[in-house]
MIMARKOL-719394 format. One record per residue (C-alpha): residue in one letter; chain; x, z, y. Coordinates in nm, 4 decimals, decimal comma. Layout:
<atom><type>a</type><mol>A</mol><u>X</u><w>Z</w><v>Y</v></atom>
...
//
This chain:
<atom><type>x</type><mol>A</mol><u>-0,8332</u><w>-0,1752</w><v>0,1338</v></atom>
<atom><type>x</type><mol>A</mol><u>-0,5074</u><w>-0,2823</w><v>-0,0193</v></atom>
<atom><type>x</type><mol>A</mol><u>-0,3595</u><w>-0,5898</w><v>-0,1698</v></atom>
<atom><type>x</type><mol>A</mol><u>-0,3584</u><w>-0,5596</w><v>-0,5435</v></atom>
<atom><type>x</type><mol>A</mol><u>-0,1953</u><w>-0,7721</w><v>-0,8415</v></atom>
<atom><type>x</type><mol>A</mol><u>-0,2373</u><w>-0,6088</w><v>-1,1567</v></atom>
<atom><type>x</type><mol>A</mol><u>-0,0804</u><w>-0,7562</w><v>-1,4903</v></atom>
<atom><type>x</type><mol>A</mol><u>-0,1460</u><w>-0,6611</w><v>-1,8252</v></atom>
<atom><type>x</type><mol>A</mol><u>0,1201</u><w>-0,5483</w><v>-2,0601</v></atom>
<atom><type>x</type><mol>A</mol><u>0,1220</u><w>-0,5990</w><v>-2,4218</v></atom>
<atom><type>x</type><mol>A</mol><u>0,2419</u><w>-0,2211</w><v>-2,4980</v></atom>
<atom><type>x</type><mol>A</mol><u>0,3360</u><w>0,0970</w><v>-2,3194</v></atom>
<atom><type>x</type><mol>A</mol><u>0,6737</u><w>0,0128</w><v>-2,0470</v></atom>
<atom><type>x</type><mol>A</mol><u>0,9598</u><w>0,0265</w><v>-2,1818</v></atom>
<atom><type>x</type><mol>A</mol><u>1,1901</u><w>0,3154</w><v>-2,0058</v></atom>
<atom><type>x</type><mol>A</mol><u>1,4489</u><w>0,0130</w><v>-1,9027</v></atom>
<atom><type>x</type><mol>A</mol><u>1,1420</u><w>-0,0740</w><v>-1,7312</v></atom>
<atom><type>x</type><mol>A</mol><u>1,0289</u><w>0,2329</w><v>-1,5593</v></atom>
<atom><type>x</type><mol>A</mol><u>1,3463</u><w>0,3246</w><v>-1,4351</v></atom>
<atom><type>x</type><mol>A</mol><u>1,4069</u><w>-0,0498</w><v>-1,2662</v></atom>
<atom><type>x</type><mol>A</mol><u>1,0817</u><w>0,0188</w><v>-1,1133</v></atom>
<atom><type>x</type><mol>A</mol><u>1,1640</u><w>0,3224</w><v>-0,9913</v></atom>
<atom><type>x</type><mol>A</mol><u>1,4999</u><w>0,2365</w><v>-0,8279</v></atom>
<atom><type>x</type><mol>A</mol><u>1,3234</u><w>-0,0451</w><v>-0,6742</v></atom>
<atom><type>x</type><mol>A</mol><u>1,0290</u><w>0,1597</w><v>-0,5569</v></atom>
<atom><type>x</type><mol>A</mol><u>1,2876</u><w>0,4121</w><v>-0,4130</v></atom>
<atom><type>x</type><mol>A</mol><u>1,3984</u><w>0,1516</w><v>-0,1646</v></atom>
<atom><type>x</type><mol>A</mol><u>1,1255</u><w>-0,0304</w><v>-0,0467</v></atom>
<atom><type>x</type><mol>A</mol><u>0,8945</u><w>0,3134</w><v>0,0115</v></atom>
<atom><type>x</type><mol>A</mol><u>1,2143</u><w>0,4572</w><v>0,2175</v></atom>
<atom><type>x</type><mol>A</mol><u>1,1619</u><w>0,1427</w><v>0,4246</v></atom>
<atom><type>x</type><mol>A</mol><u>0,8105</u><w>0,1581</w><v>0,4328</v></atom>
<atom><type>x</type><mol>A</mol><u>0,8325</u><w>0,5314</w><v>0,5155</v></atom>
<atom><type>x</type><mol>A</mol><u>1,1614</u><w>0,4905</w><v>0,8141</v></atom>
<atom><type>x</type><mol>A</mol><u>0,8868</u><w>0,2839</w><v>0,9929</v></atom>
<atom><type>x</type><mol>A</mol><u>0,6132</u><w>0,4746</w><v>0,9940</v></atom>
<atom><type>x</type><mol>A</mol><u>0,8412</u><w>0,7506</w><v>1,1235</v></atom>
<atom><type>x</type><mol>A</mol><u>1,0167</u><w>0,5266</w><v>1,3973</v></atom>
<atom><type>x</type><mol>A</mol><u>0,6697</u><w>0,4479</w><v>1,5503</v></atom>
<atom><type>x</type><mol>A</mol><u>0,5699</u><w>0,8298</w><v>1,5139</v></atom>
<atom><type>x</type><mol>A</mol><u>0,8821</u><w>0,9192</w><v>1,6855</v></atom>
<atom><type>x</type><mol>A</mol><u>0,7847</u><w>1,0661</w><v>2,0269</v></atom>
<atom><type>x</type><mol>A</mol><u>0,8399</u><w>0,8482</w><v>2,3542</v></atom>
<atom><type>x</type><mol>A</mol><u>0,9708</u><w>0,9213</w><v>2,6475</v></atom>
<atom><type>x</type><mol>A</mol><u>0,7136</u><w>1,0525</w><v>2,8811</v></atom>
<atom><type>x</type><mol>A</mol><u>0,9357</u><w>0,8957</w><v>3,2144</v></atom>
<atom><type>x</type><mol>A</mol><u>0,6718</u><w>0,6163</w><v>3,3048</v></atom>
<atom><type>x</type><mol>A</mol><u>0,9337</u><w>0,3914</w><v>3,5081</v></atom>
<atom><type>x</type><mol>A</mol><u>1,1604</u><w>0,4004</w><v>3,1678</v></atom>
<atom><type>x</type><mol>A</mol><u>0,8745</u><w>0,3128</w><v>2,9298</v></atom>
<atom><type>x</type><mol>A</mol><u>0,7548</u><w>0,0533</w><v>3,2037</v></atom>
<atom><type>x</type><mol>A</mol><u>1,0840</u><w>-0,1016</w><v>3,2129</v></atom>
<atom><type>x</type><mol>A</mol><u>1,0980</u><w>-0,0574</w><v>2,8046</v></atom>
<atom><type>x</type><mol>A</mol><u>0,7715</u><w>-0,2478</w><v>2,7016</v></atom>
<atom><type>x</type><mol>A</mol><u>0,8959</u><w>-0,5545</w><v>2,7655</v></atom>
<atom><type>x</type><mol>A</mol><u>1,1977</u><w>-0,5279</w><v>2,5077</v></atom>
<atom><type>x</type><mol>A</mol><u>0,9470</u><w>-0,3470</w><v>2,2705</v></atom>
<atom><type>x</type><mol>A</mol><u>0,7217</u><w>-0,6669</w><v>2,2548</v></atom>
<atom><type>x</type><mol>A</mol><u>1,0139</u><w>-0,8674</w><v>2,1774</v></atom>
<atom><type>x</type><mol>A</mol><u>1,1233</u><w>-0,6763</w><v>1,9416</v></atom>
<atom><type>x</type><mol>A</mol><u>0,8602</u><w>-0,6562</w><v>1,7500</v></atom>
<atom><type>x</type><mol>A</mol><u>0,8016</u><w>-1,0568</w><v>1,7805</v></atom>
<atom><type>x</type><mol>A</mol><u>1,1310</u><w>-1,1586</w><v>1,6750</v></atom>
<atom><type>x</type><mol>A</mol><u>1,0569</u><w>-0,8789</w><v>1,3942</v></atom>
<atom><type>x</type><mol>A</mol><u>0,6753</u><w>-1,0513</w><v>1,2818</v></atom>
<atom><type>x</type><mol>A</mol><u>0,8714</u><w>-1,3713</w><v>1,2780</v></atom>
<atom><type>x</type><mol>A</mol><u>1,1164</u><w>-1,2588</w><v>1,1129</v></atom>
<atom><type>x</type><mol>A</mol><u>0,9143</u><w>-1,1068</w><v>0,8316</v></atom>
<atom><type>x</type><mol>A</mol><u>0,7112</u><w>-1,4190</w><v>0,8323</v></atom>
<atom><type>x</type><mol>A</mol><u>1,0545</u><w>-1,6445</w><v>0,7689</v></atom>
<atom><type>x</type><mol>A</mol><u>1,2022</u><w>-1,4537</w><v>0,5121</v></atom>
<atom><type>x</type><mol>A</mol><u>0,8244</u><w>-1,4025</w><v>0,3198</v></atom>
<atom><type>x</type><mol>A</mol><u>0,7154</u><w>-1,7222</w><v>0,4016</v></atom>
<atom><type>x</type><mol>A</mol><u>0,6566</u><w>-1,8039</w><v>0,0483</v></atom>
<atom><type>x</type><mol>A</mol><u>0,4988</u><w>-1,5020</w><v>-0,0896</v></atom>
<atom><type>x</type><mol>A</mol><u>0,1683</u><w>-1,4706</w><v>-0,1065</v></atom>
<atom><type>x</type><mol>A</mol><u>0,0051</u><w>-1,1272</w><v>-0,1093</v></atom>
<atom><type>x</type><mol>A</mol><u>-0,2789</u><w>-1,0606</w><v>-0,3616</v></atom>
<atom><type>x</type><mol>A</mol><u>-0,6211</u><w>-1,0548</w><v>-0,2292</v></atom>
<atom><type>x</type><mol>A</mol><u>-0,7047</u><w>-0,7369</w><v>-0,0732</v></atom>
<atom><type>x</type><mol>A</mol><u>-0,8918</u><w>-0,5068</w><v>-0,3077</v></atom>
<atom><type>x</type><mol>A</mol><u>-1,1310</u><w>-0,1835</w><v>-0,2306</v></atom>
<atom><type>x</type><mol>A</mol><u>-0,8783</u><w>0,1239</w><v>-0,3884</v></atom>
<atom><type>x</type><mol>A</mol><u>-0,8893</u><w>0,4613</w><v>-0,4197</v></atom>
<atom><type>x</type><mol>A</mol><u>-0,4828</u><w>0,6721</w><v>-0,5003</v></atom>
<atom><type>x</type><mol>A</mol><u>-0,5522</u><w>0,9950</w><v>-0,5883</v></atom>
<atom><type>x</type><mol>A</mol><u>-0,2629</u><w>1,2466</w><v>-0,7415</v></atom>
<atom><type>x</type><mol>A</mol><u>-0,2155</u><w>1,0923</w><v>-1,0937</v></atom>
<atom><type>x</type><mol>A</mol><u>-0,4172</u><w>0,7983</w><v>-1,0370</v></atom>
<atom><type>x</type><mol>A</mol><u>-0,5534</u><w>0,4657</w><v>-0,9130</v></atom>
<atom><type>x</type><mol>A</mol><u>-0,9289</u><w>0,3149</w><v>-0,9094</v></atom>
<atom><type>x</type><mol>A</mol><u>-0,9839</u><w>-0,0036</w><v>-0,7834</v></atom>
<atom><type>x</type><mol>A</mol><u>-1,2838</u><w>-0,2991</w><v>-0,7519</v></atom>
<atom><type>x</type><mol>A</mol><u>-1,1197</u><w>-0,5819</w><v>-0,9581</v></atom>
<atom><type>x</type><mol>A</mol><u>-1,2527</u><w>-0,9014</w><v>-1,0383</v></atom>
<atom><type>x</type><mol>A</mol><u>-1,1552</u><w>-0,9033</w><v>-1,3909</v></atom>
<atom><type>x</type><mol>A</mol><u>-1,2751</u><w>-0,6509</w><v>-1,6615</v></atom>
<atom><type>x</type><mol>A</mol><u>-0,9657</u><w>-0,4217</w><v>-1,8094</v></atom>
<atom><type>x</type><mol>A</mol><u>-0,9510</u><w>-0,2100</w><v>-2,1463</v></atom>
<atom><type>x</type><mol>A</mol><u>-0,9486</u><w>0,1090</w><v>-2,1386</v></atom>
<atom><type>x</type><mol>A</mol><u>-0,6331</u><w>0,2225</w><v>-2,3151</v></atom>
<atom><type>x</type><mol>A</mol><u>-0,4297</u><w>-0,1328</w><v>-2,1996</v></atom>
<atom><type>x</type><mol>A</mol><u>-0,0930</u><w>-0,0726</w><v>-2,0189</v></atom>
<atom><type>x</type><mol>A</mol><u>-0,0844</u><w>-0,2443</w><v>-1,6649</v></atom>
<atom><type>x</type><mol>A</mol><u>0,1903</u><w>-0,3316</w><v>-1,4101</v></atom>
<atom><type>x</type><mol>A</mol><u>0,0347</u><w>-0,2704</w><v>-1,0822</v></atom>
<atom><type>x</type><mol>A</mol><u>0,1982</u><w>-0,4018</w><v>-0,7576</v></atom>
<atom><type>x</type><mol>A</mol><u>0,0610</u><w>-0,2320</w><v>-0,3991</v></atom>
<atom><type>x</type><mol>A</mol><u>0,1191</u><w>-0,4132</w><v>-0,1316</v></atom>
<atom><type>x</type><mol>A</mol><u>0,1421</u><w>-0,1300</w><v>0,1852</v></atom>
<atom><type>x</type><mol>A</mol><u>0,2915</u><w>-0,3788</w><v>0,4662</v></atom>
<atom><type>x</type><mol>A</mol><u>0,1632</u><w>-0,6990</w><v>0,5590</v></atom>
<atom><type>x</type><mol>A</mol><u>0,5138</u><w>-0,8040</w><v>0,7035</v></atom>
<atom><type>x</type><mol>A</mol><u>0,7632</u><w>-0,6418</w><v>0,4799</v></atom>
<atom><type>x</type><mol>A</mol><u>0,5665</u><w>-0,7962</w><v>0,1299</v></atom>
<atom><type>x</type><mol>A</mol><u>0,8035</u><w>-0,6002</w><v>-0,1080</v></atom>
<atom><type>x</type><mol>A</mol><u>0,5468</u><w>-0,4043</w><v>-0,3385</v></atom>
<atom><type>x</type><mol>A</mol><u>0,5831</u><w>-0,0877</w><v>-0,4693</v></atom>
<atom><type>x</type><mol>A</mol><u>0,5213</u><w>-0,0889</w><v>-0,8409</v></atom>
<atom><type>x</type><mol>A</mol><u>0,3453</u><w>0,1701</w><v>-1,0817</v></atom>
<atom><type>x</type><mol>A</mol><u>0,2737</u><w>0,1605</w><v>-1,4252</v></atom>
<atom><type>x</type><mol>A</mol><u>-0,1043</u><w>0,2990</w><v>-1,5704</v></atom>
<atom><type>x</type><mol>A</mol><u>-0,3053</u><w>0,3049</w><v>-1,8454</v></atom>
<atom><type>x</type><mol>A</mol><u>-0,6669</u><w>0,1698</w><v>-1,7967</v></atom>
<atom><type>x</type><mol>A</mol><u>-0,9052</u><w>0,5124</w><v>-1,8232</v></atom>
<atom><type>x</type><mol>A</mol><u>-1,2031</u><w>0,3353</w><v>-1,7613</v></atom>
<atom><type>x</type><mol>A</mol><u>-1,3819</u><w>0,0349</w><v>-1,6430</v></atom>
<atom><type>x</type><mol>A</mol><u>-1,7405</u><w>-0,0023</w><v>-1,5245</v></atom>
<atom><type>x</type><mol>A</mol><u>-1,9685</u><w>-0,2329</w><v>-1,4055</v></atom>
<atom><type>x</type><mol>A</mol><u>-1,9799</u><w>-0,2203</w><v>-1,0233</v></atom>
<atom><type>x</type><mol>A</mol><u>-2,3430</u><w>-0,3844</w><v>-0,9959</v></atom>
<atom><type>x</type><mol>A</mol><u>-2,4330</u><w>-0,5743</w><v>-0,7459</v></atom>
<atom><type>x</type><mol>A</mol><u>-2,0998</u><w>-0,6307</w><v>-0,6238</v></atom>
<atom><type>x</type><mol>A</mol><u>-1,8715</u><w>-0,8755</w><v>-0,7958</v></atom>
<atom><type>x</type><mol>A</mol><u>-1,6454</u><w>-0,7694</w><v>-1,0236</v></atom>
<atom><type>x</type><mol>A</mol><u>-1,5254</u><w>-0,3822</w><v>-1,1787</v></atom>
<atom><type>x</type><mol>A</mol><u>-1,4341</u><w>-0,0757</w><v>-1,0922</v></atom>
<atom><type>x</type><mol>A</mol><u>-1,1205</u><w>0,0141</w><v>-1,2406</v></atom>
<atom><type>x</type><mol>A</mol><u>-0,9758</u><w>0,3656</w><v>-1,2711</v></atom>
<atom><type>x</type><mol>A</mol><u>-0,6259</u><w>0,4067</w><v>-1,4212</v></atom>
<atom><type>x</type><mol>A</mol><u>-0,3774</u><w>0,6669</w><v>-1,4887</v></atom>
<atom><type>x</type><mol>A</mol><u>-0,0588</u><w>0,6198</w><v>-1,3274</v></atom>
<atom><type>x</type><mol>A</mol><u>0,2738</u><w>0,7213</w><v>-1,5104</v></atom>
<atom><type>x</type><mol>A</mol><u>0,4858</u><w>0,9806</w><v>-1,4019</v></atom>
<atom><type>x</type><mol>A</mol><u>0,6921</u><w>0,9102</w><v>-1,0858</v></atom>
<atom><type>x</type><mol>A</mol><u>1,0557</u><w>1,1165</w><v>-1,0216</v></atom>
<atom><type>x</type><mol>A</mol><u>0,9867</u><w>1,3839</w><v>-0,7919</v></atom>
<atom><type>x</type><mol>A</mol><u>1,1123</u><w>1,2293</w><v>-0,5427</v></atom>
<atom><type>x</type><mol>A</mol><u>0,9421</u><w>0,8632</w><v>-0,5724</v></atom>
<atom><type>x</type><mol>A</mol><u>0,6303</u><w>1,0490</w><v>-0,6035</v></atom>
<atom><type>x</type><mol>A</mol><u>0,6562</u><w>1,2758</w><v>-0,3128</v></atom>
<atom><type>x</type><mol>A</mol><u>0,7378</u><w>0,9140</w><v>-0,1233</v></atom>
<atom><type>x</type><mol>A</mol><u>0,4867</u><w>0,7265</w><v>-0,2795</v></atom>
<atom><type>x</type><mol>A</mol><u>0,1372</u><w>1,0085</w><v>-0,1932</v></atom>
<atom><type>x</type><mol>A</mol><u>0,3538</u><w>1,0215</w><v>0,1532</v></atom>
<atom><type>x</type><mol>A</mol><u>0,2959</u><w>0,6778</w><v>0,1935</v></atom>
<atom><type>x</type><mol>A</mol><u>-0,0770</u><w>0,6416</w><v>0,0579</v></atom>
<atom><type>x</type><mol>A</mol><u>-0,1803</u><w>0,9349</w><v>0,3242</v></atom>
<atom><type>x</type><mol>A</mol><u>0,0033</u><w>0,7268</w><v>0,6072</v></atom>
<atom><type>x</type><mol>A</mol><u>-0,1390</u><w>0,3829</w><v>0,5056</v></atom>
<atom><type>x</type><mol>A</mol><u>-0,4691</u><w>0,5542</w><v>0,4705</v></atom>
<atom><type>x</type><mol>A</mol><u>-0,4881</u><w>0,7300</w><v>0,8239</v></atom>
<atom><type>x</type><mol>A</mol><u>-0,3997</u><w>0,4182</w><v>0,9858</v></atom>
<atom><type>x</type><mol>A</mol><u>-0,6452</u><w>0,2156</w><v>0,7548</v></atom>
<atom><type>x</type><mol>A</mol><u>-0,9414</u><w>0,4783</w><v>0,9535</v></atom>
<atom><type>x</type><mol>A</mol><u>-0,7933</u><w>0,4909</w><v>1,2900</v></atom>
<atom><type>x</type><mol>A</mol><u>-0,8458</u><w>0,0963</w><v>1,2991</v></atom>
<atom><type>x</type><mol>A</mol><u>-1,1632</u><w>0,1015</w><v>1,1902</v></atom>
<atom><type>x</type><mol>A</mol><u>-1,4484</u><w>0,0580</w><v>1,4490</v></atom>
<atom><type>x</type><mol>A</mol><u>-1,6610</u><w>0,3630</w><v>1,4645</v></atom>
<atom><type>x</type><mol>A</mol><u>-2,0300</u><w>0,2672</w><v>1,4604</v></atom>
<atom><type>x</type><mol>A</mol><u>-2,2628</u><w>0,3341</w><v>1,8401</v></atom>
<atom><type>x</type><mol>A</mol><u>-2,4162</u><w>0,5592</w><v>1,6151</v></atom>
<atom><type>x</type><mol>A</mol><u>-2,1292</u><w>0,8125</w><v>1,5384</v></atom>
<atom><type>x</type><mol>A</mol><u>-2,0305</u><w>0,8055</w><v>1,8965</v></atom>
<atom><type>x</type><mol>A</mol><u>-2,3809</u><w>0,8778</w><v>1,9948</v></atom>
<atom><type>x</type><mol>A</mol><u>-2,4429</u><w>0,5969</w><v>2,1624</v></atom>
<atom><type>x</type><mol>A</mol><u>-2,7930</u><w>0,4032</w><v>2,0968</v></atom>
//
């Protein structure tokens, strides 16, 4: 699940386009990325020093959620959306039908707090019916990324993914519990 906006472009992006995209995307995914490594970093294992710690570590982190909240007060993320990023690509459930072959500007929205998107560029590849569910499943090829953007970007998806399953609630059944 990730917060989507998609908007459609009259013709292919220009490279002006891409490339303020990419310098953009450079900074917020090295954000993005330095906190995902700050809270993989390993902790002390000195239990009096972490005890003493955790109070400074909520405070942090409140004065940090309300600090986010202040500064993003008036952005609103997009509604979250069912997606799939795969190498290349993107494939989401979206409430509006898209061409295949139209150009799209596609902002992901990875932190709930820090609501600076990172923004691709694809081309519709297909669109189908989901169903019973409201709405379509989208699949779209992404443009090409710099190396290093893209290395950043998959990086990123994997993290935001793991976490995504980790929070999850595993079902009595998995656990094998009745």
């Amino acid at each position: 699940m990730l917060p989507v906006a998609a908007e459609r472009l009259e013709q292919a992006p220009s490279p002006a386009a891409r490339e303020a995209a990419e310098r953009s995307n450079e900074g917020v995914l090295g954000f993005l990325l330095q906190g995902v490594e700050l809270e993989a970093m390993p902790r002390s294992t000195d239990e009096r020093l972490a005890e003493a710690l955790a109070p400074v570590w909520t405070k942090l982190d409140t004065i940090i959620d309300m600090l986010g909240r202040l500064s993003y007060r008036d952005v609103a993320l997009p509604p979250l959306h069912e997606a799939e990023l795969g190498p290349g690509h993107f494939a989401w459930l979206s409430a509006l039908p898209q061409e295949p072959g139209r150009w799209l500007r596609l902002e992901l929205y990875f932190d709930p707090i820090f609501r600076e998107p990172v923004v691709v560029f694809a081309r519709v590849a297909s669109c189908a019916d989901n169903g019973a569910e409201a709405g379509c499943w989208v699949r779209a090829e992404l443009c090409e990324l710099s190396q290093a953007v893209g290395e950043k970007f998959a990086r990123l998806a994997l993290l935001a993914q793991r976490r995504q399953r980790s929070q999850r609630p595993i079902h009595p059944a998995i656990r094998g519990e009745p």
